[in-house]
N, C-alpha and C positions, 0 to 999 in steps of 0.2 A: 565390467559393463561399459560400453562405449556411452559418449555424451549425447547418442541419438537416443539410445535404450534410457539414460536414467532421465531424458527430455519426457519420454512417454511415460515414465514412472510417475515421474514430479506432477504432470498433469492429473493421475487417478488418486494425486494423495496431496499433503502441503511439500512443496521439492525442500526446504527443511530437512523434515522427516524421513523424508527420499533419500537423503544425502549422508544419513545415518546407516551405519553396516547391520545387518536384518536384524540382529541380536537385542542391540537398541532402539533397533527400531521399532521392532514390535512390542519389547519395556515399553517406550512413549505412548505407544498404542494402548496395550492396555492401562495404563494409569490413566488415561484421557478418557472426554465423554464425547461423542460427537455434539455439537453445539449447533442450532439455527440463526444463523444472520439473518434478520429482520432489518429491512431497510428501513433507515433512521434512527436506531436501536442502539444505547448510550452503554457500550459493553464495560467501558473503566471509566471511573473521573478523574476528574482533575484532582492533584494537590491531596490525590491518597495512595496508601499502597496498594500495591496490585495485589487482589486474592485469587485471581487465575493468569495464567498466557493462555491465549488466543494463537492457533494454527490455523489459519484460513488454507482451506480447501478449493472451495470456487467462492469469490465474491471478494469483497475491499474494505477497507477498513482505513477512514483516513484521521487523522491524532490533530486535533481540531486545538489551539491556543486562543484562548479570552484575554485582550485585558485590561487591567481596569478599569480604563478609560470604555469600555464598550465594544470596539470592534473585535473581531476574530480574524482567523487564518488560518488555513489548512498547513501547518508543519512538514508533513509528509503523508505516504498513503504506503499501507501495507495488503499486498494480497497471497497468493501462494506460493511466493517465493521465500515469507518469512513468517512473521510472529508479534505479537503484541503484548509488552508486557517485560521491556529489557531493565526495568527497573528492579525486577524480583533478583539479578543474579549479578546487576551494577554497583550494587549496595547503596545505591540514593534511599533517604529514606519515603521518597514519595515520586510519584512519576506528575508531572507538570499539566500534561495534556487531558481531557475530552475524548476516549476512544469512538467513534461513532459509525456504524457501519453506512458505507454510501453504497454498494453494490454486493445484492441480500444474495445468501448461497449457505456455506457450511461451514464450518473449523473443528479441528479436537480441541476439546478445554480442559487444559491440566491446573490441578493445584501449585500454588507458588509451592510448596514446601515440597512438591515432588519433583517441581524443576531445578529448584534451587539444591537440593540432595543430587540431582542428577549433576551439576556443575558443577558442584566440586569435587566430584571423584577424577575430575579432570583429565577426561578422557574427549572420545571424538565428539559427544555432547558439548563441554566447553570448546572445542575449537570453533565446530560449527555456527554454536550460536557468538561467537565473539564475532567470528567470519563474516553473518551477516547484520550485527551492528556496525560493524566498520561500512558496510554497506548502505545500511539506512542514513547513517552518519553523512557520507557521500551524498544522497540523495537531496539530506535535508542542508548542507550546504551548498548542494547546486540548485535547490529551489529557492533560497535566500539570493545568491548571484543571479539568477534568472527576472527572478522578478524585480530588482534593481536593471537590469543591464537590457533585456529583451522588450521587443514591443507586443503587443497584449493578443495578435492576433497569434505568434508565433508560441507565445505562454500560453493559450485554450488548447493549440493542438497541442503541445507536450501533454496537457494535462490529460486531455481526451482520449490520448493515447495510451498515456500511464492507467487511465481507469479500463479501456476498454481490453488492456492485455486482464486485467484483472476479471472485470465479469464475465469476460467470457461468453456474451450477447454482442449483437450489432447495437442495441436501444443502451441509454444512458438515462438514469432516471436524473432529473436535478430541476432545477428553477433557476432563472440569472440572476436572481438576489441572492441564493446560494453559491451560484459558480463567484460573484462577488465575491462574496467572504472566504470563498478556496483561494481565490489570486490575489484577494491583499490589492482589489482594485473597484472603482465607483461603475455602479449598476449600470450606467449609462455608456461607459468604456466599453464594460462585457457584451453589451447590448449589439456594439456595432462590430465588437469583433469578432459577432456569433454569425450578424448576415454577412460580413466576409468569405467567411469561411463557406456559409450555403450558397453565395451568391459563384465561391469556385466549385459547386457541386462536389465537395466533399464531405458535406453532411447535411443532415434532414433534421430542422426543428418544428416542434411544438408543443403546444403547453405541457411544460414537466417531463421534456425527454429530447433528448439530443439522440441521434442516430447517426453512425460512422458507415457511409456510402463509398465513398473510395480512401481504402486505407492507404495505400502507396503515395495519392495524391496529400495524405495528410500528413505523413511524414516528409514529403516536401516542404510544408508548410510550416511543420513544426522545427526548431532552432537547436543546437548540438546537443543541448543538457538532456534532453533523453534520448540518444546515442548511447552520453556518456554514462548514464545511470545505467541503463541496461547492460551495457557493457561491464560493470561493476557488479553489476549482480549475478551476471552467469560467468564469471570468474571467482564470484563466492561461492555459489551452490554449486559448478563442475569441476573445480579443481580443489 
């Protein structure tokens, strides 16, 4: 299958699962349930083990960190390029994060005890999903560099862009007291980096949804870390 053919693949299923030879893939299939992303819908906690992975299909899933002190931050964002739930097969005995859906669609939800049987027979199942930890891994170190290094108008369009490959809509549901607590930045920062970006007609706000108007013009706008993410990831899932 060329890497046009399993692009189209990856879109009607989680590219994951895609990237599986049919055999396994259809195993995953059936051991899974199709699942509803409901936006804002708290699919793992914090600080327990995971009793399912999540394969997002269409929609997003961002792995939200509290703490103690009060504030939050979005970690990373997973949508159908991967999976929620690397802690069932990492052997940690608890995954750290808040799974929370930000962009509502669909996932398979498998049992830990069937992913975790499927990983260690150590076959294209374990490659795969190490392949796209190493990945997420990537992401969530270039959003830690990003938000130290970049300025905040050039961090909304990465982000905006990372979620809008994921839902899969022009519209962006969110709040800027939220988009706050995604960037690890004060509501008043996000505020002005939002009429930035509208004021270069590249997106359309209002109450509770952002809208991506010219996508070319916003990856101008956005800064190399989602290049380089992106890039990381379709070197996970097509080779």
């Amino acid at each position: 299958m060329n890497q046009e053919a399993e692009r189209a693949a990856a879109r009607e299923d989680n590219a994951l699962l895609a990237a599986l030879p049919a055999r396994e893939r259809n195993d995953a299939h059936r051991a899974s349930q199709l699942f509803t992303l409901e936006f804002g819908a708290k699919i793992l906690e914090a600080n327990t083990r995971s009793p399912h992975a999540y394969f997002p299909i269409r929609g997003a899933v961002s792995l939200i960190r509290t703490l103690s002190s009060g504030p939050t931050v979005e970690v990373g964002v997973v949508g159908n390029e991967g999976m929620v739930g690397v802690d069932i097969f990492m052997g940690a005995p608890a995954q750290l994060n808040d799974a929370i859906v930000q962009g509502e669609g669909s996932a398979w939800r498998m049992s830990a005890e069937h992913l975790l049987a499927r990983f260690q027979r150590n076959g294209e199942v374990q490659r795969q999903l190490l392949r796209f930890t190493n990945a997420f891994i990537t992401q969530v170190s270039q959003t830690a560099a990003c938000n130290r290094a970049h300025d905040m108008e050039a961090r909304l369009a990465r982000w905006l862009l990372m979620m809008h490959d994921r839902v899969a809509a022009p519209q962006i549901r969110m709040t800027q007291q939220f988009l706050a607590h995604m960037l690890g930045a004060r509501t008043a920062s996000v505020n002005e980096a939002v009429q930035k970006l509208e004021a270069a007609g590249v997106i359309g706000h209002r109450r509770q949804e952002i809208s991506v108007l010219d996508r070319p013009g916003l990856e101008q706008m956005a800064c190399e870390c989602y290049a380089i993410v992106c890039r990381v990831y379709d070197q996970a899932i097509l080779n």
